[in-house]
Each structure stands twice: as structure tokens, then as C-alpha cells.
C-alpha positions as a Markdown table, in Angstrom:
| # | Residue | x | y | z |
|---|---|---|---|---|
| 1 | Unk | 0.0 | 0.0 | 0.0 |
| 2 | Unk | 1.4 | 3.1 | -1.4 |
| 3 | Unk | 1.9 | 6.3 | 1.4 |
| 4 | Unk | -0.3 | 9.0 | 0.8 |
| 5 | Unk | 2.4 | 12.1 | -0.1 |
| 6 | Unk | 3.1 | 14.6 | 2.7 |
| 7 | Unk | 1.7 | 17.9 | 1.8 |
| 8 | Unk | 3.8 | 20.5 | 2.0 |
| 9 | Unk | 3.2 | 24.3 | 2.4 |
| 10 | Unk | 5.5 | 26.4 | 0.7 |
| 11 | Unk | 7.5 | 28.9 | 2.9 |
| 12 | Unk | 6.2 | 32.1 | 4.0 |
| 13 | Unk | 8.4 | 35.2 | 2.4 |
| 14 | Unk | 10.6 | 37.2 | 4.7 |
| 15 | Unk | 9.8 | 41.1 | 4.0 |
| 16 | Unk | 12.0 | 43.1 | 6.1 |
| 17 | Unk | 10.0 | 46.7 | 6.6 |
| 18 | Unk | 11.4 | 50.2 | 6.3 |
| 19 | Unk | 10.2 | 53.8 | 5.4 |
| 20 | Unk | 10.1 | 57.4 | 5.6 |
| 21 | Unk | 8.1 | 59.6 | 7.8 |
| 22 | Unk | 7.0 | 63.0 | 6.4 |
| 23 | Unk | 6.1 | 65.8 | 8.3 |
| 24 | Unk | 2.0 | 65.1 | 6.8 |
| 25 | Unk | 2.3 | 61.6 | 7.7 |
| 26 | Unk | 0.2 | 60.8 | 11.6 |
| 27 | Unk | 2.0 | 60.0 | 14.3 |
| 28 | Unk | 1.7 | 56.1 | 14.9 |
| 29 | Unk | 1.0 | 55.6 | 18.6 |
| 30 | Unk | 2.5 | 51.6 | 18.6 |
| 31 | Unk | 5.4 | 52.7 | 17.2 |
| 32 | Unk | 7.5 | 53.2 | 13.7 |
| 33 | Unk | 5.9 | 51.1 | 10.7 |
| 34 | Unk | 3.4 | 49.3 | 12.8 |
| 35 | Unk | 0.3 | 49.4 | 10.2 |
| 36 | Unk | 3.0 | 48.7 | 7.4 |
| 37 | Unk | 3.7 | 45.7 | 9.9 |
| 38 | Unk | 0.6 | 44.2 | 10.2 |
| 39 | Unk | 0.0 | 44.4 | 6.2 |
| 40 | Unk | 2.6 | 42.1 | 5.6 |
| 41 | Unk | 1.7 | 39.4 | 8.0 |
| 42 | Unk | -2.3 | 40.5 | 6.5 |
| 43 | Unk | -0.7 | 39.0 | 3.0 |
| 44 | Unk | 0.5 | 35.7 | 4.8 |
| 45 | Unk | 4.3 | 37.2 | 5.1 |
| 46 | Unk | 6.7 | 37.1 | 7.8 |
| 47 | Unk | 8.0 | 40.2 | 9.0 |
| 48 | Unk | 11.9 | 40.1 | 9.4 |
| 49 | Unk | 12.4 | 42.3 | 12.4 |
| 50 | Unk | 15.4 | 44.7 | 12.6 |
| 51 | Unk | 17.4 | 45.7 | 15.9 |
| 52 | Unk | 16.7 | 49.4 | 15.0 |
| 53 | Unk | 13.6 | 50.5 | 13.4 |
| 54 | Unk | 14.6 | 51.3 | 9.6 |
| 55 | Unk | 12.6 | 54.7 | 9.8 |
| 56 | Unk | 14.0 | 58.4 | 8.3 |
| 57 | Unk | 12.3 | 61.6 | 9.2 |
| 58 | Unk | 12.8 | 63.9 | 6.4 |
| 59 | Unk | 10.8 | 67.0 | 5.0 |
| 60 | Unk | 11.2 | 66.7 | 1.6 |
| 61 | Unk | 11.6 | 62.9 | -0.6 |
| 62 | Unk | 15.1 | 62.6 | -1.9 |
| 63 | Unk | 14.9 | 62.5 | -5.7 |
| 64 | Unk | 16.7 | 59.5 | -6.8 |
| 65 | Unk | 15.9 | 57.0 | -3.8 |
| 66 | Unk | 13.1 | 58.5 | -2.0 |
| 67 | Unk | 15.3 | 58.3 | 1.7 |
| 68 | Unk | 18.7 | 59.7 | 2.4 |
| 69 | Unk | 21.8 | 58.0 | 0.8 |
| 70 | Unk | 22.8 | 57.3 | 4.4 |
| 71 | Unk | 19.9 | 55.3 | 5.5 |
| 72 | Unk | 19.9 | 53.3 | 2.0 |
| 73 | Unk | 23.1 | 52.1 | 3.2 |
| 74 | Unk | 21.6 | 51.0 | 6.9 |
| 75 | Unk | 19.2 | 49.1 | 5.1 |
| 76 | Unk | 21.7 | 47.5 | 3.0 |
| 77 | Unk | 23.8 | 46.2 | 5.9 |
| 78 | Unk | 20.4 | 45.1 | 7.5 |
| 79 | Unk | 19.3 | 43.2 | 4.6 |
| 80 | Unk | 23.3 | 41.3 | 4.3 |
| 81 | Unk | 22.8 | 40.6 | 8.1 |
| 82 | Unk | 19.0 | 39.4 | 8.0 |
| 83 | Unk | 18.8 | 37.5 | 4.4 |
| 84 | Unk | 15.7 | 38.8 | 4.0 |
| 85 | Unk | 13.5 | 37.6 | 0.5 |
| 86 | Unk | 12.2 | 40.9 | -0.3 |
| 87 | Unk | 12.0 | 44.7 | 0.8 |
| 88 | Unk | 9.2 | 46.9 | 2.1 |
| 89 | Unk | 8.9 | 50.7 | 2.0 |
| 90 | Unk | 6.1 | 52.2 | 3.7 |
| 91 | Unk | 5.7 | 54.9 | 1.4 |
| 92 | Unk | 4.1 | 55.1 | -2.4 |
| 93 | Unk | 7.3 | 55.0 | -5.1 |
| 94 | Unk | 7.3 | 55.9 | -8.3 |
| 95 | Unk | 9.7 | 53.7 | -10.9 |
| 96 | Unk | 12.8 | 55.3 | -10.8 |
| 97 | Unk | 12.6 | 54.7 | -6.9 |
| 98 | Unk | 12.3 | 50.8 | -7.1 |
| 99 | Unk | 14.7 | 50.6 | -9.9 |
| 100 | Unk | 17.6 | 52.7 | -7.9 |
| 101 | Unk | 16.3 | 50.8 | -4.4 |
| 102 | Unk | 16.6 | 47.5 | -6.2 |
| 103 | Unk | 19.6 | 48.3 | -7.6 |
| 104 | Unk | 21.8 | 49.2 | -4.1 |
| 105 | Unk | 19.8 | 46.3 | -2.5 |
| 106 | Unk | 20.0 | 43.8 | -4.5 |
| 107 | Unk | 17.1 | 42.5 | -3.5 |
| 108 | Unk | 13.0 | 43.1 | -4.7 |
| 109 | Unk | 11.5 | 45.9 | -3.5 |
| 110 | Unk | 8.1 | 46.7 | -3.0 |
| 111 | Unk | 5.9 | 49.6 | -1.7 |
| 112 | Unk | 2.5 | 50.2 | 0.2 |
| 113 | Unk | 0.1 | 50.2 | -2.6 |
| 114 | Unk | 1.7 | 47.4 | -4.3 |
| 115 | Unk | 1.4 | 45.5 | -0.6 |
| 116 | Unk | -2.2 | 46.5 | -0.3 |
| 117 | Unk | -3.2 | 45.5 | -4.2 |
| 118 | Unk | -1.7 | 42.2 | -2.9 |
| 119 | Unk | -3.6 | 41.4 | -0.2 |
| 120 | Unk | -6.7 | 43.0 | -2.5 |
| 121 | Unk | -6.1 | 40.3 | -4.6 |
| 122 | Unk | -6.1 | 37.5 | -2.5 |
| 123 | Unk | -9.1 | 38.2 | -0.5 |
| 124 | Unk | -11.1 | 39.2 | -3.6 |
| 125 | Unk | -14.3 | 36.5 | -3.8 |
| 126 | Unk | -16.8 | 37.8 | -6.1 |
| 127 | Unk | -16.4 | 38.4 | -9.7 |
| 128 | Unk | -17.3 | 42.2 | -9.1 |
| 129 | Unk | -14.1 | 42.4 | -6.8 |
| 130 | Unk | -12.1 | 40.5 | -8.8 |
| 131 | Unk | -12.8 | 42.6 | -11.6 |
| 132 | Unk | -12.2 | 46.1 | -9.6 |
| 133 | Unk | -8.7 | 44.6 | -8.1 |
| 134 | Unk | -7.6 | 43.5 | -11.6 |
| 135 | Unk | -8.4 | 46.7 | -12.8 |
| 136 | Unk | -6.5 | 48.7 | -9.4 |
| 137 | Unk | -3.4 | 46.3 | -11.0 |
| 138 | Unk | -3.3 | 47.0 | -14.3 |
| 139 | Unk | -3.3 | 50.7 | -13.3 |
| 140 | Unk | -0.3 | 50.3 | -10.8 |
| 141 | Unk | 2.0 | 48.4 | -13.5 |
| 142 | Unk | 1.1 | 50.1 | -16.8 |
| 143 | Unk | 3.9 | 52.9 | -15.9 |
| 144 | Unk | 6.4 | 50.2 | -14.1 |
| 145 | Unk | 6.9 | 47.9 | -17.0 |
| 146 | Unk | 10.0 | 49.1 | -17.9 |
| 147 | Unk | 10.9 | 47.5 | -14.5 |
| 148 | Unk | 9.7 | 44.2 | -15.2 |
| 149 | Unk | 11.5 | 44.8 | -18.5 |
| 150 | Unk | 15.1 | 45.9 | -18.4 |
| 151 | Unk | 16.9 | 43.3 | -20.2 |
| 152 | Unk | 14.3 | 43.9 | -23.3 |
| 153 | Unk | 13.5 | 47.5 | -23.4 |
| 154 | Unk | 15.8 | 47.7 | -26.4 |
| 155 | Unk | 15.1 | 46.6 | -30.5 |
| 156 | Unk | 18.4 | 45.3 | -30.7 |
| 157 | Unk | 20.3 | 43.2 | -27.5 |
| 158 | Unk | 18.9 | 40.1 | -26.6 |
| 159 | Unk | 18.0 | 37.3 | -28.5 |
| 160 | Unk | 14.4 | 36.8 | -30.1 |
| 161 | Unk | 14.2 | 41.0 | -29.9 |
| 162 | Unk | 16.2 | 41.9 | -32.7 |
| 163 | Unk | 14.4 | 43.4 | -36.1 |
| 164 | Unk | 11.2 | 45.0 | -36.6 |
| 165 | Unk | 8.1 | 45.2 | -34.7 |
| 166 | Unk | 7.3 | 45.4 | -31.0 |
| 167 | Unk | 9.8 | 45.0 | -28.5 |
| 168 | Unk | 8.4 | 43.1 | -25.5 |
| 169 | Unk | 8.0 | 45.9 | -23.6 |
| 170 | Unk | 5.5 | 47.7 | -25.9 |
| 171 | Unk | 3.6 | 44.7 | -26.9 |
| 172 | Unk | 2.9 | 44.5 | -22.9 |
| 173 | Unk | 2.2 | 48.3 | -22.6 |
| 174 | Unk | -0.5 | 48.0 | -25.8 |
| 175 | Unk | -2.1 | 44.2 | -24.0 |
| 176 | Unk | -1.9 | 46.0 | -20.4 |
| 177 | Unk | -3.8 | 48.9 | -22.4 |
| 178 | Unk | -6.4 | 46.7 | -23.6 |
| 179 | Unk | -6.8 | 44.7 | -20.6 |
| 180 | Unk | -7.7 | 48.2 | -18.6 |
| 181 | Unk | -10.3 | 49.1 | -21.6 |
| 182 | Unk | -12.3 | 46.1 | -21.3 |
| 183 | Unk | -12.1 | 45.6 | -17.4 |
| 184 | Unk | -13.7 | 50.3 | -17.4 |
| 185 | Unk | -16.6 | 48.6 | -20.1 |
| 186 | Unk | -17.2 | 45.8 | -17.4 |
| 187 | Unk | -17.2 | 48.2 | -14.6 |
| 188 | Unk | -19.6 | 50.6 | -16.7 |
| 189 | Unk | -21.9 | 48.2 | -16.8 |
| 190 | Unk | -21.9 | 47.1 | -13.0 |
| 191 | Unk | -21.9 | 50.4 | -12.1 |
| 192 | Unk | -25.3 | 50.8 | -14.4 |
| 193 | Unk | -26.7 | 48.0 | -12.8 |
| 194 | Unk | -26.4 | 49.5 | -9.1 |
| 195 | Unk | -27.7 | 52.4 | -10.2 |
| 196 | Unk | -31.5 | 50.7 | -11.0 |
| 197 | Unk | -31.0 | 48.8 | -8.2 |
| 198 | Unk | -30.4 | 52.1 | -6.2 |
| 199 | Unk | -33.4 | 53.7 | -8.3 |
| 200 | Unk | -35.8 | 51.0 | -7.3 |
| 201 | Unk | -35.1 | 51.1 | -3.3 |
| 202 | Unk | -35.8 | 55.1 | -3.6 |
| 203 | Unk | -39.1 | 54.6 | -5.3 |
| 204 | Unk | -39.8 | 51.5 | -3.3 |
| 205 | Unk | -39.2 | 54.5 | 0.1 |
| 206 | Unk | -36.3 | 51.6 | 1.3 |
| 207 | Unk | -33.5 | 54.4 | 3.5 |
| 208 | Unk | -29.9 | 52.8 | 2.7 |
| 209 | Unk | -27.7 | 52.9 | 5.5 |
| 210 | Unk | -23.8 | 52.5 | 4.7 |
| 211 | Unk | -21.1 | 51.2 | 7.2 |
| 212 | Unk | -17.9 | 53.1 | 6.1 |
| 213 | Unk | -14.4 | 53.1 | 8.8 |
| 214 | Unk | -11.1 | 51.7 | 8.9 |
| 215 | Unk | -10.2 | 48.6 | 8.2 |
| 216 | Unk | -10.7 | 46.2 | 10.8 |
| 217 | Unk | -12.7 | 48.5 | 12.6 |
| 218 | Unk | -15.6 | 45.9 | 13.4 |
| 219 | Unk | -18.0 | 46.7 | 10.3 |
| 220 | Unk | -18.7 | 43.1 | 9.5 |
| 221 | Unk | -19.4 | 41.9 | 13.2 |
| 222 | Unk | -21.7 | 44.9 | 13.5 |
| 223 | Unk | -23.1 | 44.1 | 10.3 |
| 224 | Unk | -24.2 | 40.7 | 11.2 |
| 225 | Unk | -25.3 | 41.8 | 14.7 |
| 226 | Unk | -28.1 | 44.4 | 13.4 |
| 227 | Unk | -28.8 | 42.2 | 10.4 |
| 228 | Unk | -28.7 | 38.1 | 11.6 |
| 229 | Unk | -26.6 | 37.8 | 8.6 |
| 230 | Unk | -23.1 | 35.7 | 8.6 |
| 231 | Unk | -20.7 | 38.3 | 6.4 |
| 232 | Unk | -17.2 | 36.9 | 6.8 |
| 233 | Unk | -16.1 | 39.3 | 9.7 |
| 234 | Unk | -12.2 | 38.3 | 11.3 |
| 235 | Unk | -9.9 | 40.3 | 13.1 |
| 236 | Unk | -7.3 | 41.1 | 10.3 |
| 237 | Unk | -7.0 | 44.0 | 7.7 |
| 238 | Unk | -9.4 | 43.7 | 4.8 |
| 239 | Unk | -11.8 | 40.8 | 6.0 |
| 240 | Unk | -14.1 | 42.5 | 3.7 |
| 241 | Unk | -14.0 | 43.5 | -0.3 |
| 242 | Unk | -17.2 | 42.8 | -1.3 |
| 243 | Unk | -20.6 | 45.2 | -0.6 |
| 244 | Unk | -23.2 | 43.4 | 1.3 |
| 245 | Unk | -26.7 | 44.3 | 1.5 |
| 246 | Unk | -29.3 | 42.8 | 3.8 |
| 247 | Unk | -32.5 | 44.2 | 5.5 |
| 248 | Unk | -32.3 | 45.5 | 8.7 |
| 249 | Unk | -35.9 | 45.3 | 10.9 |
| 250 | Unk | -35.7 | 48.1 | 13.6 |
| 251 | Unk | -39.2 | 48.8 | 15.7 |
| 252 | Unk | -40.9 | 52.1 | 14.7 |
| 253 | Unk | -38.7 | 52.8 | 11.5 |
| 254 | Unk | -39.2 | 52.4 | 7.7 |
| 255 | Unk | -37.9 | 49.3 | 5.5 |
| 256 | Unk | -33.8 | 50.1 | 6.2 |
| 257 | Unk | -31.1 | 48.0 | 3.6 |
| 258 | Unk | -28.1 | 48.2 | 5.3 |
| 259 | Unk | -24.7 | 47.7 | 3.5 |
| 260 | Unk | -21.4 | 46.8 | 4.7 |
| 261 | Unk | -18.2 | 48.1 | 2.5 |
| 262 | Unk | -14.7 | 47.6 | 2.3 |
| 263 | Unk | -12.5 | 49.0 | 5.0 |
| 264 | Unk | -10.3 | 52.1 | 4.1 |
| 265 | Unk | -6.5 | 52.8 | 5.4 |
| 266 | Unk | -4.6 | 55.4 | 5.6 |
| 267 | Unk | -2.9 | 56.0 | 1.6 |
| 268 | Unk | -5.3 | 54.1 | 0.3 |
| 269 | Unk | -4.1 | 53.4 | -3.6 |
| 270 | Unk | -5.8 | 56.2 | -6.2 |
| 271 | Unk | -5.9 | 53.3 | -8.4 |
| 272 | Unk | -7.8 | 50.9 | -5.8 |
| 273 | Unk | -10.1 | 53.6 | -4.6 |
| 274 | Unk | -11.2 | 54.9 | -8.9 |
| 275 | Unk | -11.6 | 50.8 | -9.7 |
| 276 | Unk | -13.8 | 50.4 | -6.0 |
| 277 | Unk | -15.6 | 53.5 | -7.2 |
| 278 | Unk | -18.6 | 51.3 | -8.4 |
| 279 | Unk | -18.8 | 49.7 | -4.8 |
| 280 | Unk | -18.2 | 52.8 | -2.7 |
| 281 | Unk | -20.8 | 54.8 | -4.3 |
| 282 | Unk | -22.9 | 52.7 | -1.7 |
| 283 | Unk | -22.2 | 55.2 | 1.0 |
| 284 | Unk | -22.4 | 58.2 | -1.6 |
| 285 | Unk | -25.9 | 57.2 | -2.2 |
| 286 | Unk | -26.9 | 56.6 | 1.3 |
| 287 | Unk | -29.3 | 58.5 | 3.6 |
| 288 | Unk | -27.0 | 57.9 | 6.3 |
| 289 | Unk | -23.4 | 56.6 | 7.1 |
| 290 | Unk | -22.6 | 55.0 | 10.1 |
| 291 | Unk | -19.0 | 55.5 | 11.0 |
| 292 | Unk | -17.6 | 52.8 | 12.7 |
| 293 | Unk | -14.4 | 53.8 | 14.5 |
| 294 | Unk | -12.0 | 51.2 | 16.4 |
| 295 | Unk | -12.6 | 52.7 | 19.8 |
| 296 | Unk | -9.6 | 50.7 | 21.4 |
| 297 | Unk | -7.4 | 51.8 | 19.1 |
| 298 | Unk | -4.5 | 54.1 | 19.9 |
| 299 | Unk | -4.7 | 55.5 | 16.4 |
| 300 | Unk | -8.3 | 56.3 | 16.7 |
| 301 | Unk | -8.3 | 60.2 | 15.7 |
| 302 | Unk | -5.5 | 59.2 | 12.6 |
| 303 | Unk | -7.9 | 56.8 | 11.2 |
| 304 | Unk | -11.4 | 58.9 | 11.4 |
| 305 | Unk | -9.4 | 61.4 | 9.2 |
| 306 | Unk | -8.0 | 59.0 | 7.0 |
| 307 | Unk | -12.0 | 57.6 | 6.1 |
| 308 | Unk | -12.9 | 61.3 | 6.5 |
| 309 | Unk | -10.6 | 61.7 | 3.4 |
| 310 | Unk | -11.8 | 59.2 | 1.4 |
| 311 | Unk | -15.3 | 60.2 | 1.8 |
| 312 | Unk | -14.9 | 63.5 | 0.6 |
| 313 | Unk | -12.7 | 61.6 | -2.2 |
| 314 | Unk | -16.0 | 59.9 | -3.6 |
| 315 | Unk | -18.1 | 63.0 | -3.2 |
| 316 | Unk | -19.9 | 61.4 | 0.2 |
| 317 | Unk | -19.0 | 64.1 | 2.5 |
| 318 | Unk | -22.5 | 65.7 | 2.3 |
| 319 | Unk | -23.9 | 62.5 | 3.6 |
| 320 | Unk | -25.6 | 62.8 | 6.9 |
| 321 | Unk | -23.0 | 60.7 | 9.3 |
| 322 | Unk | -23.4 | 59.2 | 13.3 |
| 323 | Unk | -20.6 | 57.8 | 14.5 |
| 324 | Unk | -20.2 | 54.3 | 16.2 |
| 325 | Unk | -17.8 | 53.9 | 18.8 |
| 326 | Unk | -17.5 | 50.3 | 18.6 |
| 327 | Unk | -15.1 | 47.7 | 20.8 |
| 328 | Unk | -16.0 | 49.3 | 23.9 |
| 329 | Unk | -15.5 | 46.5 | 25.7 |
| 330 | Unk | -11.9 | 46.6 | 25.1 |
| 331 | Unk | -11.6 | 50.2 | 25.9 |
| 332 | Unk | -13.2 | 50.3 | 28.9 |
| 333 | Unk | -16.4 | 52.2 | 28.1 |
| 334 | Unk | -19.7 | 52.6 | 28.7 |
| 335 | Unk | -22.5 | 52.5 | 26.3 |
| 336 | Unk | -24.8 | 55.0 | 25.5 |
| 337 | Unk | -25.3 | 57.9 | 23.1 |
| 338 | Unk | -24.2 | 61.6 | 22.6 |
| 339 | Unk | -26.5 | 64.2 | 21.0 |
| 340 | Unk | -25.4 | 67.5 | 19.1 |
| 341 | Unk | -26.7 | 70.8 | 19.6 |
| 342 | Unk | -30.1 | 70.1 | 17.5 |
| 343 | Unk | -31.1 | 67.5 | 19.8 |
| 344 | Unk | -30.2 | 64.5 | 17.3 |
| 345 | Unk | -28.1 | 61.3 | 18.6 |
| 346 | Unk | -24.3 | 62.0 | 16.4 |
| 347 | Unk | -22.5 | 59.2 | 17.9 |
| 348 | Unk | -23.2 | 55.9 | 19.7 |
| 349 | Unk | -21.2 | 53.8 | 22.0 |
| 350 | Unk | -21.5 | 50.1 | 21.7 |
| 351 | Unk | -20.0 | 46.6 | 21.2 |
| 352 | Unk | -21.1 | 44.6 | 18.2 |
| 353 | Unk | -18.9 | 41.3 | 19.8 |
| 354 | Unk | -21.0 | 42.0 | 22.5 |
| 355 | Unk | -24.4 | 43.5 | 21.5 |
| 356 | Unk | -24.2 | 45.8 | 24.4 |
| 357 | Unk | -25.4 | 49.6 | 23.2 |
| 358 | Unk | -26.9 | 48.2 | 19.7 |
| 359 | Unk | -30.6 | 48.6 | 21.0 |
| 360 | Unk | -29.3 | 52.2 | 21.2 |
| 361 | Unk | -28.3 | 52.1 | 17.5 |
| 362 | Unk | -32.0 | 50.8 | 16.8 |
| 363 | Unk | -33.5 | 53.6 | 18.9 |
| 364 | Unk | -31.3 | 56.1 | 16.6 |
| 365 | Unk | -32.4 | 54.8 | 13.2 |
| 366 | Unk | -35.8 | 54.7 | 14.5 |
| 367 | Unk | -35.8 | 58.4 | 15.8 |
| 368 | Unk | -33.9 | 59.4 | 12.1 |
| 369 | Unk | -36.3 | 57.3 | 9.8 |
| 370 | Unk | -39.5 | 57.1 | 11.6 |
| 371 | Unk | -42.3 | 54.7 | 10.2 |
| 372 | Unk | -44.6 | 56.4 | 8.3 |
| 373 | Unk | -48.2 | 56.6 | 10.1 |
| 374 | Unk | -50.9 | 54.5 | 8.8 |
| 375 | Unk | -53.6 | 56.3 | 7.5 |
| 376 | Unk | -57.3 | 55.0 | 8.8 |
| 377 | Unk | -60.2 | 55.6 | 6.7 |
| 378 | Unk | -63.7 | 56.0 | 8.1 |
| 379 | Unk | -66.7 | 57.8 | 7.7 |
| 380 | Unk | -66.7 | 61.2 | 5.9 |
| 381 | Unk | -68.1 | 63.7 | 8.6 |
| 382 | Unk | -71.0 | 65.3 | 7.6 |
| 383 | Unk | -70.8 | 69.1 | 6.2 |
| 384 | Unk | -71.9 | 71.9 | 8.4 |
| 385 | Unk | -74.6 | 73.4 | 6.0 |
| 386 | Unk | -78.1 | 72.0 | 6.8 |
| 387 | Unk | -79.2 | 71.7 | 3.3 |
| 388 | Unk | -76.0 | 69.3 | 2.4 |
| 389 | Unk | -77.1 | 67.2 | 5.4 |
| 390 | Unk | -80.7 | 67.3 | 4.0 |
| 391 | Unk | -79.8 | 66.0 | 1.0 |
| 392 | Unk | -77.1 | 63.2 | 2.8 |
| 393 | Unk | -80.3 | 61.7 | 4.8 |
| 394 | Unk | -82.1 | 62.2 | 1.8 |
| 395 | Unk | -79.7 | 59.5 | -0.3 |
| 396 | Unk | -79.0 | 57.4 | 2.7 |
């Protein structure tokens, strides 16, 4: 009898993690690179840690390398100390960056949107997210093909891209250009189709609710608290790509559809957030946002202006917003509401692990979108003037 083979799982890469810090960059409270941390080990990498943090504080990006030519160097005897299988930078580069960081390191380098496209891309389950993350992609590597294609950016040089015609690199640049055209005519059309569907709830008198914050904020478990619904909801960055929509029954309000979105991040990609435009047009539309914040979080007041900014990015600014304070039972807080200076409830307090505070969240929606009354119809009263009710007798 033959032995069933041993399955094997394939390493995990080693990314060791550096970056810069500009003075418009927040302050992160659990120290240098943390978030940029915790992305690598959300796209199933291991983080190679380094004695010293591998952070520069500059005021202005250096030209050729994005960090000083002094702190290249550091990371250059890190990475010949550490073996690691691939670099980090916590910061957005543009081509000539990787090609001259690659070039001292010797080693791939990779920065934060291409990290976050990554793990976009692996957690992408319906063929609406798979089509925006494909198209976030082809965006990122249209202008970094020359990259990927050094050794054949030339007519003559290597074998096989002599003589006339395309060199590999342009026949990649005109399929890459393609690609992106039918993936926009696919999106066109998905973004037509939520747009009845958003039609039909208005004239049907539905309110849409959106749940916007930042990533692993708690959207999802609150989501399926208010709902009874089981949206994959897991303590890591990006448990959810995919818009949900479900029906939400609250005492004393109208018919509610509530909808759970993808989580936003600080630098979210421009790319990511144009191809997601189709699915974040959820909270645009919406009568009301709920903004979930992370209340245990150190970097709560970072992150509300980070989803602040990408609100006003897709035009949802306007949108009437409450806030949810959510995780309070890891901060150490009571639930319970606060009310602005009109009398209406702005933010709530609550734990959707828990439950605790949601009936308040039900008491707001129903105070903001009250049923409407049910009109009974009896009798017409009888006019005043003697001769109408003459005549009323008369035909009874």
C-alpha cells in the first residue's frame, strides 16, 4: 500500500519593513511602521524584524531613492545581516525609486500600494471584486513595465528582440492597455446595474444605510449583529471586499437596507479607490453613514481622518454621518449615546462582539427614519350646512 504524499506548504516570504516619515504623515502611537507591519503578516508574510527601526524623518523625498543615501546604506547592511527575500517601503514609489532601491539592495523591492493591491487580490471572492482589483493592478503596473523589463526595453540586444516590430515591452504596454479598456466597459456596466438597483429602493421609500471606517474596525461583526446575517467578519486588515446588502428590521422605522463596504486605510491606492468607485458609491448614495471607529485603538483620531478623506474623495462628505464607537468593551467604556446641539443622537457607544449599546443604535435609526403613520379611513363627517345634510339623509 502506497503512502499518501506529505503535503507541504510552501514557505512564507521574509519582508524586512522600512520607510520614511513626512512631516503630513500621523504620528503612529504603537510605534514606527506598525500598520506597514501588520499588512505584511495580513498578506500571509513574515516580518523580518530589525534591531533598530529602519525609519528616516525627512521633510522633503530625496529625488533619486526616496530616503537619504545614508539610511539606504543602513538598510543595505540590514538586509546582508538578515537574508531577507524581499523589501518593504512604507511609502508610495514611483519607478525610478524601485529601480535605484533595487539596484543598491539587490534584492525586490516593494511599496505600500503594491502591498495592499496584494492582499486586494487574495481576498477578492466575487467576480465584481475580482474585476475592480484587476483593474487597481493594471493601473499600478502600466507605468512600471520598464521594470519588469530591463533586459528587453531595447530593438536590438537580446535574442528573439532583434528586427522590426514590437519589443516586448510595448507589446505588454499595448495588452496592459487593452486589458484596462475592457475591465472600465465591465465596470460601466456594474456600475449601471447598481444604479436601477439604487433607483428601485428610492421609489420603493427603502432608506440605505452604509457602514464606512477603517479597516478592521468591526464593520462586519456589526453588520451581522443588526442584520442576523453571517458576512465573513475576522480580526485582520481587509476581511471585507465585497458590498453586502441585507435588510435590517428596527421597531418604529421604515424598510432600512443596510450595507457593509470595504474597509479604508490610511494611503489608500488612487488606483484601488477609482476601480472600487462602483462599490463605494454605496455610502455616496446613502441616507445615512454609520462611521464605525475602532474605539480601542490608539490611532483612533488618525484613522477617522484617514475615512474622512476618502469620503470627501468619492463626493460622500455631504452625507448625513453618526458615528459608532465600537469595541468598547476593550476600551473600557460605557455605552450609550451623545446628541449634538439640534437635539439629534451623532455618535453611539457600543460593542457589536458583544451587543451591548446596539438597542441604542436601533433607537437612533428609528428616531432618524421614523415609520410612516398609517392612515385610517372612516366615515366622511357630515358638512356643516343644513341643506348638504338634507340631502345626505335624503340619499342614505
Amino acid at each position: 500500500m502506497s503512502k499518501r504524499p506529505v503535503e507541504t506548504r510552501p514557505p512564507r516570504e521574509r519582508i524586512l519593513v522600512c520607510g520614511v516619515l513626512f512631516p503630513d504623515r500621523p504620528h503612529e502611537h504603537d510605534g514606527p511602521l506598525s500598520e506597514a507591519k501588520s499588512l505584511v503578516e495580513a498578506a500571509g508574510a513574515e516580518v523580518v524584524e530589525s534591531e533598530v527601526p529602519l525609519v528616516q524623518k525627512r521633510p522633503a523625498p530625496d529625488a533619486s531613492t526616496l530616503m537619504g543615501r545614508g539610511k539606504v546604506g543602513e538598510v543595505r547592511e540590514a538586509i546582508e545581516r538578515l537574508q531577507p527575500d524581499a523589501v518593504l517601503v512604507d511609502n508610495d514609489l514611483s519607478p525610478a525609486h524601485i529601480r535605484n532601491l533595487e539596484k543598491a539592495w539587490e534584492k525586490r523591492v516593494l511599496d505600500r500600494s503594491e502591498l495592499i493591491l496584494d492582499i486586494f487580490a487574495a481576498r477578492a471572492r466575487t467576480a465584481q471584486a475580482r474585476l475592480q482589483v484587476e483593474l487597481a493592478q493594471m493601473e499600478y503596473l502600466r507605468p512600471r513595465l520598464r521594470r519588469m523589463w530591463t533586459h528587453l526595453e531595447r530593438h536590438e540586444g537580446a535574442i528573439g528582440t532583434r528586427g522590426p516590430g514590437e519589443t516586448q515591452l510595448e507589446t505588454d504596454r499595448r495588452l496592459i492597455g487593452e486589458r484596462v479598456k475592457l475591465l472600465r466597459g465591465r465596470m460601466a456596466r456594474v456600475a449601471r446595474s447598481r444604479a436601477v438597483q439604487s433607483r428601485t429602493r428610492r421609489r420603493a421609500e427603502v432608506r440605505t444605510v452604509a457602514l464606512v471606517g477603517y479597516t478592521n474596525a468591526g464593520k462586519s461583526t456589526l453588520f451581522n449583529r443588526m442584520t442576523g446575517a453571517s458576512a465573513f467578519a475576522a480580526d485582520q486588515l481587509f476581511a471585507t471586499l465585497d458590498t453586502t446588502l441585507r435588510k435590517v428590521y428596527v421597531e418604529g422605522a421604515a424598510p432600512i437596507v443596510l450595507s457593509d463596504t470595504v474597509g479604508f486605510i490610511r494611503d489608500l491606492p488612487h488606483d484601488l479607490i477609482a476601480a472600487f468607485r462602483s462599490t463605494l458609491t454605496e455610502a455616496a448614495d446613502a441616507d445615512l453613514i454609520l462611521h464605525v471607529i475602532d474605539g480601542s485603538s490608539n490611532e483612533r483620531d488618525e484613522q477617522v481622518a484617514a475615512v474622512d478623506a476618502v469620503l470627501a474623495e468619492i463626493g460622500a462628505n455631504e452625507v448625513p454621518q453618526v458615528r459608532v464607537l465600537n469595541k468598547i468593551d476593550l476600551a473600557g467604556l460605557p455605552p450609550g449615546v451623545e446628541r449634538d446641539g439640534c437635539g439629534n443622537i451623532s455618535s453611539v457607544r457600543l460593542s457589536a462582539l458583544t451587543g451591548a449599546g446596539c438597542a441604542d443604535l436601533r433607537f437612533m435609526l428609528a428616531e432618524r427614519f421614523p415609520a410612516a403613520p398609517i392612515a385610517v379611513h372612516g366615515p366622511e363627517p357630515l358638512s356643516s350646512d343644513p341643506d348638504d345634510q338634507k340631502a345626505t339623509l335624503r340619499s342614505g
